[in-house]
Each structure stands twice: as structure tokens, then as C-alpha cells.
C-alpha positions as CSV (number, residue, x, y, z in Angstrom):
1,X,142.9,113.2,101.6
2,X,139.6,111.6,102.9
3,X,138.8,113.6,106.6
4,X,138.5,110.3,107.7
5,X,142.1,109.5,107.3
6,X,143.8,112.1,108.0
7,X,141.6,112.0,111.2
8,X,143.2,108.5,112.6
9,X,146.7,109.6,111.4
10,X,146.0,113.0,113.6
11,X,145.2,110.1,116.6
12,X,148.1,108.1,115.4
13,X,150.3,111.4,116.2
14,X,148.7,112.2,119.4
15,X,149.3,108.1,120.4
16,X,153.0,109.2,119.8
17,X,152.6,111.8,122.4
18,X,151.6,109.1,125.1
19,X,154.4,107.0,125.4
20,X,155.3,108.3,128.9
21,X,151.8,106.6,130.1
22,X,153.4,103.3,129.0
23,X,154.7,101.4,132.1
24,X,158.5,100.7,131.9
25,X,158.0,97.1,132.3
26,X,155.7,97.1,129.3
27,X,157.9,98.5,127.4
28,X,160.4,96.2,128.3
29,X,158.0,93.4,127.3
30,X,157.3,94.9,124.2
31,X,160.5,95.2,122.9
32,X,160.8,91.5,123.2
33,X,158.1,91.5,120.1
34,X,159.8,94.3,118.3
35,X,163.2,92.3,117.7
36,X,160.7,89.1,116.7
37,X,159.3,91.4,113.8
38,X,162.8,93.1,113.4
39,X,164.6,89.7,112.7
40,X,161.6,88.3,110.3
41,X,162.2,91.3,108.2
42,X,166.1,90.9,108.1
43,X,165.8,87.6,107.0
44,X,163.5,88.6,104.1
45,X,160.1,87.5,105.6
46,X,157.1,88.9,106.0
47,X,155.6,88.3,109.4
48,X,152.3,86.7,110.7
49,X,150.6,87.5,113.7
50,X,147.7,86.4,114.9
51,X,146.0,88.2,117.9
52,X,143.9,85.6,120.1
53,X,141.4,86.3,122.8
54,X,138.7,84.2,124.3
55,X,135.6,85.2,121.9
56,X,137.3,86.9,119.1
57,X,135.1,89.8,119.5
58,X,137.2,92.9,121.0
59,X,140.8,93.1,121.6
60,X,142.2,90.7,118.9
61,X,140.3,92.7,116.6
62,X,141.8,96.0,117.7
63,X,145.2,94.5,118.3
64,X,145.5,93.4,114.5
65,X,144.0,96.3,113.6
66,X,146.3,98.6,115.1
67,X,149.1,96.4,114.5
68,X,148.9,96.5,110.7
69,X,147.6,100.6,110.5
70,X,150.6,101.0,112.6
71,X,153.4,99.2,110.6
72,X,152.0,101.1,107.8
73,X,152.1,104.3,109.1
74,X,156.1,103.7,110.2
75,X,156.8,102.7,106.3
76,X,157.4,99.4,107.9
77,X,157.8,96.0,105.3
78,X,154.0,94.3,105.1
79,X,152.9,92.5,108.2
80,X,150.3,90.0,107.8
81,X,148.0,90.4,110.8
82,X,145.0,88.3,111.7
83,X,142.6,87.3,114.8
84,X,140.9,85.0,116.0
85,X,139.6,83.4,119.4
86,X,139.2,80.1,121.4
87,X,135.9,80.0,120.3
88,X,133.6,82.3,117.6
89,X,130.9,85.0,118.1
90,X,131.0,88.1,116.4
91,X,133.1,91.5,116.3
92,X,131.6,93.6,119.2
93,X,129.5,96.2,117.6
94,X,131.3,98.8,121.0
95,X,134.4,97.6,119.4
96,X,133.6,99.0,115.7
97,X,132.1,102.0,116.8
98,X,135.0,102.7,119.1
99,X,137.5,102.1,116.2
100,X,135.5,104.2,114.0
101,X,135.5,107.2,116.3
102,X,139.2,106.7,116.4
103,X,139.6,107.5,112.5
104,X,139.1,103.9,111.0
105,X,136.8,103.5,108.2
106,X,134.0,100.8,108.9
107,X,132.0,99.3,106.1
108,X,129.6,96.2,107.1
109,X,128.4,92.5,104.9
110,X,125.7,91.9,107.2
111,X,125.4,88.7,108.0
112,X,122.7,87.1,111.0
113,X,124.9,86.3,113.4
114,X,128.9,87.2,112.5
115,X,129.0,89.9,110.4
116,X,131.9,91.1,108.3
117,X,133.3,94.6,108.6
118,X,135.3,95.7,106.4
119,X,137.5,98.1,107.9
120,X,140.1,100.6,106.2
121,X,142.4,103.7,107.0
122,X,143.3,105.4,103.8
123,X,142.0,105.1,100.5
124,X,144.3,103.1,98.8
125,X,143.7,99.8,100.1
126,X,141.2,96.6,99.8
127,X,139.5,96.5,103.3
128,X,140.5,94.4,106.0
129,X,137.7,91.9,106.2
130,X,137.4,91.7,110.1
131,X,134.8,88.3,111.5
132,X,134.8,86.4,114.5
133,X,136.8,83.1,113.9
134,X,138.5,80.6,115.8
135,X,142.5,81.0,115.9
136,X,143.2,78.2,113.5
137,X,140.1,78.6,111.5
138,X,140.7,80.0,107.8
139,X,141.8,82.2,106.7
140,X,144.5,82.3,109.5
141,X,147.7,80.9,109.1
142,X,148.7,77.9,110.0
143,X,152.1,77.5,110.9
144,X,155.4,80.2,111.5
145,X,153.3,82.9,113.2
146,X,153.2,84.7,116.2
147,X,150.6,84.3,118.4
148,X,149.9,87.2,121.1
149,X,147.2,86.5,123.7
150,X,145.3,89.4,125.0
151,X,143.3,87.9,127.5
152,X,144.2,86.1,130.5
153,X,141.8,83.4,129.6
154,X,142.7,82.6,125.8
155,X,145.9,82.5,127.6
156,X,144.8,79.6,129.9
157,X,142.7,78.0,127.8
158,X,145.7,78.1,124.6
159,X,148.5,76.4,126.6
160,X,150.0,74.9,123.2
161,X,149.2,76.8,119.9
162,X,150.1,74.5,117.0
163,X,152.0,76.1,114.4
164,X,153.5,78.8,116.4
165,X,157.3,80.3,116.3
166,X,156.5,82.8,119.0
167,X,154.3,83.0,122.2
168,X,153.5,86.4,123.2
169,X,151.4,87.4,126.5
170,X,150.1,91.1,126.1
171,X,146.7,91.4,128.6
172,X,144.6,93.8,128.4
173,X,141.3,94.3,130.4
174,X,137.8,93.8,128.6
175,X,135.7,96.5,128.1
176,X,132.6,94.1,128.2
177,X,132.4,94.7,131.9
178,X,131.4,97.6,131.0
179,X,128.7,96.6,128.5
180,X,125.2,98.4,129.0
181,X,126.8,101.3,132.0
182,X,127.2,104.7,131.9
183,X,130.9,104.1,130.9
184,X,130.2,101.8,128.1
185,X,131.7,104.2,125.4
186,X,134.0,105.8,127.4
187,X,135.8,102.3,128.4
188,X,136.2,100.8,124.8
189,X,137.5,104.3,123.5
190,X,140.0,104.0,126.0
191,X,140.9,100.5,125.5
192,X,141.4,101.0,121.4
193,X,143.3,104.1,122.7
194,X,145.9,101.9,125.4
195,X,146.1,99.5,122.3
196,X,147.1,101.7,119.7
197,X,149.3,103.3,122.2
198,X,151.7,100.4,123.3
199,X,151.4,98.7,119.5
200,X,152.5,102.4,118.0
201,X,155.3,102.3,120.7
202,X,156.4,98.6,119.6
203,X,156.4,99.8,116.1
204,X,158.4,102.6,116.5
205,X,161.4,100.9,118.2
206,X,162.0,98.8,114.7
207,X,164.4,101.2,112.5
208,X,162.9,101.2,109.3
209,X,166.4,101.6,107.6
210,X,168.0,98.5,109.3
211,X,165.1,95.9,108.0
């Protein structure tokens, strides 16, 4: 096996060693999108989720990135997981190289001003082809997804998603705060940690025998 990959399923079983950090009201909260993904899958369909923040530049990126390494690594049915924001930039370069320290593999189409990384975790696969969009730009679905807000703002700002079957609120606090401090690194590691740790936790309360 690429070191690479077995590196992020070494995190992946340390993230499973975490759960007791997880707030008991969180997890309450995200059992609520456990038995959305559980019931898609008994009724034969493959889900879409589509993880919204404000610029589409951090945490929707590592929210559907952890959300589709994660159903993989449970032997889950396919999830189709994508990102986007209430407006364009570009994937947070912090982001990447926090993701990438965590195990993922990062490849890059350069572009001037929204680059494309293509991002993988084992060998086997064609890359997910991660770029700052809007929510509803292509090649996001368009209607009978879920839509999870990570931000308190795309949640203001999206008080009607069109095309949506579920609305999901998950916050989680921007690292950008941090941007150009001494804790810069530090605070996006720990963010794609808290991420992977509460999507890992969702995924592993739906039985994979029962789907």
C-alpha cells in the first residue's frame, strides 16, 4: 500500500479513538443525519450531499472530503458528496496542506485564480476534483440532496436552498481567523481533525449490514 494511505487510515483509526471529545448534544444532532443517509440507502438510493459554507474555500471542502473517505472506509454504499459556497473563491491553500498532512493525497491543475486539486486517499480511485463553486453551480446537483451548512453565515445568507430534501446545520469555527499567526497550522490541523472526527462518528452509527 502507498505510505500515504495507509497513513490517513492510521488517522482514520486514531479519529475512532476520539469519540468521547464529541459533545453529547452533537452527537445527538448527528444522528439526525445518520438515519437521513441510513433511509436513502434502504430505499435503494444513493445519496447527495452537498456541504455549503460562505466562500467555498475551507470547511465544505473538508466536510465532503471526509464525508466520502469516511463512508468508504465503513464499506458504506457510494455517497455522492460535493461543495460549494454562497459565493466562489478558491480552496484555501491552509486547507490542502492541512488535509494533506492528515494522509490525503493532493495533486493540483493550476489555474490563476481557482485552482483544481485533485485529491485522493487510496490508489484505486479517479481523484476528487475539489474547486471553489457556488452551491448550485455545476457540477453539483440540483435537486434531492442534502444540504449541510458549516458556517453560521451560509446559514443566514441560504434561508431556502432550492432543490433540497434535507436541511442540515453542522457549525464549525473558521480557521481563517487564524490566517498569518503563530497558530495558523496548528488551527486548520485541528479543524480537519474535529471534522473528521464527528463525520467518522456519524458514519459509524449506520450498520452496514442493515442498508
Amino acid at each position: 500500500m502507498n505510505p500515504l494511505y495507509s497513513q490517513i487510515d492510521t488517522y482514520c483509526q486514531k479519529l475512532e479513538q476520539e469519540f468521547d471529545q464529541i459533545p453529547q448534544e452533537r452527537k445527538v444532532h448527528l444522528k439526525k443525519l445518520a438515519n437521513y443517509l441510513q433511509e436513502k440507502f434502504k430505499q435503494g438510493t444513493s445519496p447527495q450531499l452537498i456541504v455549503i459554507c460562505t466562500h467555498n474555500s475551507r470547511r465544505s471542502h473538508i466536510g465532503q472530503l471526509w464525508l466520502a473517505k469516511c463512508a468508504d472506509y465503513y464499506n458504506l454504499p457510494t455517497i455522492a458528496t460535493y461543495s460549494g459556497g454562497t459565493e466562489a473563491t478558491a480552496f484555501n491553500p491552509r486547507a490542502v496542506a492541512a488535509l494533506k498532512k492528515a494522509g490525503f493525497g493532493v495533486g493540483m491543475r493550476l489555474h490563476p485564480s481557482n485552482p483544481t486539486y485533485l485529491i485522493k486517499w487510496k490508489e484505486d480511485m479517479p481523484p476528487y476534483e475539489a474547486f471553489s463553486k457556488k452551491y448550485d453551480d455545476s457540477p453539483n446537483p440540483s435537486k434531492d440532496f442534502a444540504a449541510i451548512l458549516v458556517c453560521s453565515s451560509a446559514d443566514k445568507g441560504c434561508p431556502v436552498v432550492a432543490g433540497t430534501d434535507f436541511r442540515f446545520f453542522l457549525p464549525y469555527e473558521d480557521p481563517k481567523k487564524f490566517d498569518d499567526t503563530p497558530k495558523e497550522a496548528e488551527m486548520y490541523e485541528e479543524r480537519v481533525r474535529q471534522i473528521g472526527r464527528e463525520i467518522m462518528y456519524l458514519m459509524q452509527q449506520i450498520p452496514n449490514d442493515k442498508v
